[in-house]
C-alpha positions in Angstrom: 2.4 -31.6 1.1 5.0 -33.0 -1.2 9.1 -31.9 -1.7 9.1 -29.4 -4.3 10.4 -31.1 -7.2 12.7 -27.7 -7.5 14.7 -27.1 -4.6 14.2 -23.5 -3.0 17.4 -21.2 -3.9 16.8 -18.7 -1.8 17.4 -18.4 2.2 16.9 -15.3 3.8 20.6 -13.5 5.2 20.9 -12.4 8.5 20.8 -9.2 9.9 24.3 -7.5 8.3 27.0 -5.9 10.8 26.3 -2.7 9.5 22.8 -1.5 8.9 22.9 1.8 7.4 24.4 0.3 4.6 22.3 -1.6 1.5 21.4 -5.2 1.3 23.8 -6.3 -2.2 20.7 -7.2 -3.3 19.4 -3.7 -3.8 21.9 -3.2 -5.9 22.1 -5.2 -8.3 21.8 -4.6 -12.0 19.0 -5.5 -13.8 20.5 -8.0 -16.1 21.0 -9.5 -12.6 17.7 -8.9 -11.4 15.6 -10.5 -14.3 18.6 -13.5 -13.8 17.9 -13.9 -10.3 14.3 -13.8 -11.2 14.0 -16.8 -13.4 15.7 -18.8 -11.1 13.3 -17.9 -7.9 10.1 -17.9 -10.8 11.1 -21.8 -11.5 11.0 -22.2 -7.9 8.0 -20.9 -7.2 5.6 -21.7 -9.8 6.6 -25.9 -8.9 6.2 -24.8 -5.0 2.7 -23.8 -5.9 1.2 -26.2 -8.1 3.3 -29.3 -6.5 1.9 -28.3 -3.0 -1.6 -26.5 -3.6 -4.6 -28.0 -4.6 -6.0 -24.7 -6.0 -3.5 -24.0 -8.2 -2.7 -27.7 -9.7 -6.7 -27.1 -10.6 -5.8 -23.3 -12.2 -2.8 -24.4 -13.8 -4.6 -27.6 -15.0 -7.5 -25.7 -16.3 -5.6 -23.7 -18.3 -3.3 -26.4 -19.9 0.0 -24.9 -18.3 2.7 -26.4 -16.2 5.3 -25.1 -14.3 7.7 -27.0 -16.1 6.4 -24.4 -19.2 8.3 -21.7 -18.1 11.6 -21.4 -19.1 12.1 -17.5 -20.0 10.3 -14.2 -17.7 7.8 -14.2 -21.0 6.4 -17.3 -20.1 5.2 -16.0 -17.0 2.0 -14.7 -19.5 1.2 -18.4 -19.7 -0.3 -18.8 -16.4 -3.9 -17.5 -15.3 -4.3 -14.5 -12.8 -5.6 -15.1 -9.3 -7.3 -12.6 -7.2 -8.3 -12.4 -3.9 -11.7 -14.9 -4.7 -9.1 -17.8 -5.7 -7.6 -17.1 -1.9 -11.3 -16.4 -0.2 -12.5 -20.1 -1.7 -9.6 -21.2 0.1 -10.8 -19.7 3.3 -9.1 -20.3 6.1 -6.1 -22.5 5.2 -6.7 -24.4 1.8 -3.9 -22.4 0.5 -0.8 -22.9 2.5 1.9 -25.3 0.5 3.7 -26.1 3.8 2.0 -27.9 6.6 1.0 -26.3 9.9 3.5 -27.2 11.7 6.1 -24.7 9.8 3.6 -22.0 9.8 4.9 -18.8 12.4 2.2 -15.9 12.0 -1.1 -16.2 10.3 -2.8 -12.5 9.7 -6.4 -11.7 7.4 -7.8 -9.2 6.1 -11.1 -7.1 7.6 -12.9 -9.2 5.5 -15.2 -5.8 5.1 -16.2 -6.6 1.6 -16.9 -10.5 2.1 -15.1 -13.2 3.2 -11.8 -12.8 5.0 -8.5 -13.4 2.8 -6.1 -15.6 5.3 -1.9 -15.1 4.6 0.3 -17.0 7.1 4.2 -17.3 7.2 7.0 -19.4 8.0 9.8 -18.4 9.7 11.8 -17.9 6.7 8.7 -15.9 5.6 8.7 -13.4 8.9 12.6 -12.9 8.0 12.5 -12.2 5.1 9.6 -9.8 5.6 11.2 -7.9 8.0 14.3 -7.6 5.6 12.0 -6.0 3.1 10.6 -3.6 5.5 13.6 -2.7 7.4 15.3 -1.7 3.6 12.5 0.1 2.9 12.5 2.5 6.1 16.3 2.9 5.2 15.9 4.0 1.9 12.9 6.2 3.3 15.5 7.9 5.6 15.6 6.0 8.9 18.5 5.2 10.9 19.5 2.7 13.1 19.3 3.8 16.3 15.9 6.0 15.9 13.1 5.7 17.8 10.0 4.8 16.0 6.5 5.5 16.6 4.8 3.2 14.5 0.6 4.4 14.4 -0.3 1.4 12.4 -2.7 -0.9 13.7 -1.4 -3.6 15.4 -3.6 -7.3 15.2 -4.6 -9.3 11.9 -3.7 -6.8 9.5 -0.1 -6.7 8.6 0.9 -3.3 9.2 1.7 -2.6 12.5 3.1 -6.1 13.1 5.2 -5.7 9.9 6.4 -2.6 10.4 7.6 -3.5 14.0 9.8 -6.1 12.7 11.0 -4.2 9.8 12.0 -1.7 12.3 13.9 -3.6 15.1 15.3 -5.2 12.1 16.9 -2.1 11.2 17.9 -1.5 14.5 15.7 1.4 15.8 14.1 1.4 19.1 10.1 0.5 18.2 7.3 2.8 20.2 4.3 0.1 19.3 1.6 2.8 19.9 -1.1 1.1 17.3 -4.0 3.5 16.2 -6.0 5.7 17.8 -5.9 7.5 21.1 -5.5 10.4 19.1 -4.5 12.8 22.3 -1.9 9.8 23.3 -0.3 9.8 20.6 0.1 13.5 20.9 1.5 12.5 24.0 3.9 10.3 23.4 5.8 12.0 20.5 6.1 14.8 22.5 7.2 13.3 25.4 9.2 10.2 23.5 10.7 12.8 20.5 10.7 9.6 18.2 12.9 10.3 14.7 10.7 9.1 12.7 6.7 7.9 12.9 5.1 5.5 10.6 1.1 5.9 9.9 -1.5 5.9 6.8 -0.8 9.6 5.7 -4.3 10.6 6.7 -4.3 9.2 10.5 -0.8 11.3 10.3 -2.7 14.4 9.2 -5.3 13.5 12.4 -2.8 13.6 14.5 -1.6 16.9 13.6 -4.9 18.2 14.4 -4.5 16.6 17.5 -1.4 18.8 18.2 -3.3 21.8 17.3 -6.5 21.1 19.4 -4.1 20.9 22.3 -2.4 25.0 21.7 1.1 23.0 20.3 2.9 23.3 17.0 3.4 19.6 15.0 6.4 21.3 13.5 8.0 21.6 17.0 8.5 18.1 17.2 11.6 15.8 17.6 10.2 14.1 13.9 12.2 14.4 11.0 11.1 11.0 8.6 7.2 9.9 8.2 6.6 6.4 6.4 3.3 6.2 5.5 1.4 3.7 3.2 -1.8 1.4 3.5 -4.3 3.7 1.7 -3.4 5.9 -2.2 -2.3 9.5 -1.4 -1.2 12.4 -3.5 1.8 14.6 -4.5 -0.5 17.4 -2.9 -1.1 15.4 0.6 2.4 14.7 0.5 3.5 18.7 0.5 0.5 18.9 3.4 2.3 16.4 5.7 5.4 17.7 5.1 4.3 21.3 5.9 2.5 20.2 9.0 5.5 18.7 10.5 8.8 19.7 8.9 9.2 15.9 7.9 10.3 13.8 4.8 7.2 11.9 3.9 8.0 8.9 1.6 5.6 5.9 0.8 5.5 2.4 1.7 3.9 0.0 -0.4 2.2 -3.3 0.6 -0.7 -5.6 0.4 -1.3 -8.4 2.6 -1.6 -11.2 0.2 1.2 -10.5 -1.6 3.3 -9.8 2.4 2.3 -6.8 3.7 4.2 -3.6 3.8 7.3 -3.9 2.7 6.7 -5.1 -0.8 8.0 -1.8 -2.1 9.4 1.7 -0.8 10.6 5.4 -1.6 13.8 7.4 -1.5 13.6 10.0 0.6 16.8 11.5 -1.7 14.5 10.9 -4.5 10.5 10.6 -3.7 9.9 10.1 -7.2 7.7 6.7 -6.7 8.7 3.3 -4.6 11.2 1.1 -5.9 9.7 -2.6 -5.9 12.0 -5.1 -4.3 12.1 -7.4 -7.5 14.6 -9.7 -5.9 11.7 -10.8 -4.5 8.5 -9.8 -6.3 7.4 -9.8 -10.0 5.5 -7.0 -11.0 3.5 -6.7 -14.1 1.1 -3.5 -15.3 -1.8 -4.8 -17.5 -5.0 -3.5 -18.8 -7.8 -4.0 -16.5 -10.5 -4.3 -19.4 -8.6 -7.1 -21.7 -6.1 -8.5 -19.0 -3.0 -7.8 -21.4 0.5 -6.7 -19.9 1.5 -3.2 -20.4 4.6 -2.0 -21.4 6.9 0.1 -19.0 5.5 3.4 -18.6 2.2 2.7 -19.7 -0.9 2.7 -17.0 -2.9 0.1 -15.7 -3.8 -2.8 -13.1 -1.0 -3.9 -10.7 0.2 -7.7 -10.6 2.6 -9.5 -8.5 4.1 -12.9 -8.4 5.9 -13.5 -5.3 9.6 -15.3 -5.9 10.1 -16.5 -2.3 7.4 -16.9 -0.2 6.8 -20.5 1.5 4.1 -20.9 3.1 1.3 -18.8 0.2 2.7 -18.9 -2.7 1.3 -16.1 -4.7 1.3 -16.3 -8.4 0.2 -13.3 -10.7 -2.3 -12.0 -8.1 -4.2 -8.7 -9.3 -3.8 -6.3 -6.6 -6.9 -3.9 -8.5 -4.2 -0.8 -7.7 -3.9 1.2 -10.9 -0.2 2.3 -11.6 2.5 2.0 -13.9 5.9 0.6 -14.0 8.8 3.0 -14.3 12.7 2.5 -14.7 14.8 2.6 -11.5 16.2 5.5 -10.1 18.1 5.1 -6.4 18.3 1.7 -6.9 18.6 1.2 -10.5 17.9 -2.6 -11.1 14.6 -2.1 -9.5 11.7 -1.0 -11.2 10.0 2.0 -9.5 5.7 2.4 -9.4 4.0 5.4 -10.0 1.2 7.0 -7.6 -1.2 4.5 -7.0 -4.2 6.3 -8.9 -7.0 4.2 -7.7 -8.4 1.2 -7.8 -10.5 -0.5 -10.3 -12.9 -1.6 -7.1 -13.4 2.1 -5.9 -13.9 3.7 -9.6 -16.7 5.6 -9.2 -18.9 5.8 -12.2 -20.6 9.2 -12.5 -23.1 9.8 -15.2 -20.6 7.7 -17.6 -17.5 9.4 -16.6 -15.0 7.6 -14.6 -13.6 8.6 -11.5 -11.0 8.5 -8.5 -11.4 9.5 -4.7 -7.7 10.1 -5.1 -8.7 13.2 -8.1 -11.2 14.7 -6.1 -8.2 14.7 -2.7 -5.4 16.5 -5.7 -8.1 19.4 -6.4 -9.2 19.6 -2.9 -5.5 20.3 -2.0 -4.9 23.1 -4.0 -7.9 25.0 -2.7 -6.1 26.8 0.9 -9.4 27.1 2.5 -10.7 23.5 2.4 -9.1 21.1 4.2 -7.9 16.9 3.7 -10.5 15.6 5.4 -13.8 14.8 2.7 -16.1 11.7 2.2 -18.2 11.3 -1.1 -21.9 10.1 -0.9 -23.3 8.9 -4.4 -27.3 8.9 -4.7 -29.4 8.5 -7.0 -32.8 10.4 -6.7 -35.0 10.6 -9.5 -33.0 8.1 -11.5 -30.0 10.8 -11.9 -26.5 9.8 -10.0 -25.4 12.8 -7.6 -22.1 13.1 -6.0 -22.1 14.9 -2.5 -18.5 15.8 -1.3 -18.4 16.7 2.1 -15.4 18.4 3.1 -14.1 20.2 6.2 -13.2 24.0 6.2 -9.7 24.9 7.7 -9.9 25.9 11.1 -9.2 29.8 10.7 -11.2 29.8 7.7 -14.8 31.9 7.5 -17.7 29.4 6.3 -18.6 32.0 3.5 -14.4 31.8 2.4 -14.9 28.1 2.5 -17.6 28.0 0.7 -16.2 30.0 -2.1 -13.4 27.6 -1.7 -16.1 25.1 -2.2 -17.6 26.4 -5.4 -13.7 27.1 -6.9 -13.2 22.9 -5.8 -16.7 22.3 -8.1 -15.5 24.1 -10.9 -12.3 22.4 -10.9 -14.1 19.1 -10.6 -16.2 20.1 -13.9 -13.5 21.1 -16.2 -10.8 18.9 -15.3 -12.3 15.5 -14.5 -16.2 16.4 -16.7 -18.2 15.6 -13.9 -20.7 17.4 -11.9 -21.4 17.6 -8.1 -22.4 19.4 -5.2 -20.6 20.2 -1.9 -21.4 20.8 1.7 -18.9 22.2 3.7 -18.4 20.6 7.2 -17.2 22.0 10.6 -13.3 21.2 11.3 -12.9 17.7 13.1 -16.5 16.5 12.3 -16.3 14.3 9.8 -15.2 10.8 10.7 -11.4 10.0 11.0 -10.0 6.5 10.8 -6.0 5.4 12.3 -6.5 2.4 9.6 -7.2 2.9 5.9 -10.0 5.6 5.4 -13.5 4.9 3.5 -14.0 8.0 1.3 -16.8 6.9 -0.7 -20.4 5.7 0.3 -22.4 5.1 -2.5 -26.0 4.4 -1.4 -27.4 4.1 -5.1 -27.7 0.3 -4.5 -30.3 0.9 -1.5 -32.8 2.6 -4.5 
């Protein structure tokens, strides 16, 4: 490791007196924001290439040096990475500070090939728990709450993450983990946290766990749900929030880029998550030719992160589909749209293109079906199918749900143009996850 030829101008503040009230940070303008960026992008493009292997080679390769940017345009001079530039790294080729500096070192499941390793200096873990505390703030918790955070707790960054970002804030941090479905009943009951922090459909599991046991989810001492880790609709949103009588606002994250935190909703506004650009540089391009998008315009979400010391991350495609949209609470900030997808779990049906997240909107606006559905793609006699299997509602007949079912089909057909079939599944039988939920199995590749 070598001293960045560009000193670091950023140190993370401590925890302010009074934490209710906004980091000065969030609100800045965004003349200030894009200033603030080119200072912490000059930074952190030297950091990498000066201290990383991997990226002197990328930067090399595609005649560009970090002394080449000079203006926020000239970020389009440097290649993408993606999590294969971090996975030929594997476990620790990546880190630009040594070992000795590292705090916390987390992965990813590794469920689609070879783990992707992040680690963090202390500097790192405080500014991460900065980030996640002003997210839960701005998401409607107080210090002072209790907080019953259902995220998993171990290598991946969510219940660890949230944790911090919590105690941060200055609530009281109920580190229940996932699963135990009837002990988390438990302990909200007997605990009445403010607020409880999940992916939106463990959230939804555990409101069937309140009804399994004779008890009402609404009757609970819960008024703020921060959920994240998986896409989820406008239409799951208004089912969580009937459930429980909560505010349900999103958290956005990926572990490479630091985990939650990286971005958050208003609960005044819930009109998308506000990206903390202070610390994060998010661009929108077209997954097919790789050029950036223009505000408002859909596509593939990037990030280059202006802070981070021990993996730097430099325009990393996250394969989330979104767009960037002018700030609203916090003006200087760019908001993103609903995550729509991803370009990894686009399912291609017969030529037309589709999401797991379209088939959940449609399924949410017929009363008799419930949230809970996988898809199963086949292929017999050389002809894709798409199954959707999908739980009735508990106090529904099977011949109303399967009405419902053939009113979901036809929705399918004239407002996405693809065709399926549907089998209708007994309430609480299809698999539930506390972690992020597999939707779609697609066993054409075993033909």
């Amino acid at each position: 490791m070598t001293e960045c030829s560009v000193q670091n101008p950023y140190t993370p503040a401590p925890a302010p007196a009074d934490r209710s009230q906004p980091d000065p940070e969030e609100m800045m303008s965004r003349d200030q924001i894009e200033s603030l960026q080119v200072e912490r992008l000059r930074w952190s493009l030297h950091h990498a290439y000066e201290n990383v292997p991997a990226y002197t080679e990328l930067f090399d390769g595609h005649g560009v040096h970090p002394g080449d940017f000079r203006e926020l345009e000239d970020l389009r001079l440097f290649p993408y990475t993606d999590k294969e530039f971090l996975r030929k790294a594997y476990p620790f080729k990546s880190l630009a500070v040594p070992m000795s500096e590292v705090r916390r070192i987390h992965a990813s499941s590794g469920t689609t090939g070879q783990p992707t390793v992040v680690a963090y200096t202390q500097n790192d873990i405080d500014t991460w728990a900065g980030l996640v505390a002003r997210c839960f703030r701005l998401s409607g918790v107080r210090p002072g709450d209790k907080v019953h955070n259902a995220y998993g707790y171990g290598l991946f960054t969510g219940g660890l993450g949230a944790h911090y970002g919590a105690e941060r804030l200055g609530c009281a941090v109920i580190p229940m983990s996932g699963g135990q479905t009837e002990k988390q009943v438990q302990m909200i009951r007997d605990f009445e946290p403010q607020a409880v922090l999940s992916t939106p459909t463990y959230l939804l599991t555990i409101a069937d766990g309140f009804r399994k046991l004779g008890l009402d989810p609404r009757e609970t001492s819960l008024r703020t749900a921060v959920l994240g880790a998986e896409p989820w609709t406008e239409q799951m949103r208004r089912e969580i929030e009937t459930a429980f009588d909560v505010d349900a606002c999103d958290i956005y994250g990926l572990s490479e880029v630091m985990g939650p935190g990286v971005a958050g909703e208003s609960a005044a506004s819930k009109d998308g998550s506000h990206i903390w650009e202070d610390h994060f540089r998010p661009e929108v391009i077209d997954p097919f030719t790789d050029e950036v998008q223009e505000t408002g315009r859909p596509g593939e979400l990037v990030f280059t992160a202006l802070t981070k010391e021990a993996l730097p991350i430099i325009r990393y495609r996250t394969h989330d589909l979104t767009r960037l949209l002018p700030g609203t609470d916090r003006p200087g900030h760019r908001r993103m749209g609903r995550i729509t997808g991803r370009t990894d779990d686009m399912i291609i049906l017969r030529g037309v293109n589709l999401f797991p997240s379209q088939i959940e909107e449609l399924a949410l606006q017929v009363p008799e079906l419930s949230p809970h559905f996988t898809l199963e793609i086949t292929r017999p006699h050389r002809m894709d199918q798409m199954t959707i299997n999908i739980e009735r509602r508990e106090q529904v007949s099977v011949e109303a749900a399967e009405a419902g079912g053939r009113q979901l089909l036809h929705a399918i057909k004239t407002k996405i143009g693809s065709s399926a079939s549907i089998r209708i599944a007994e309430p609480g039988t299809l698999a539930r996850s506390s972690g992020k939920l597999r939707r779609v199995y697609d066993h054409r590749k075993d033909v």
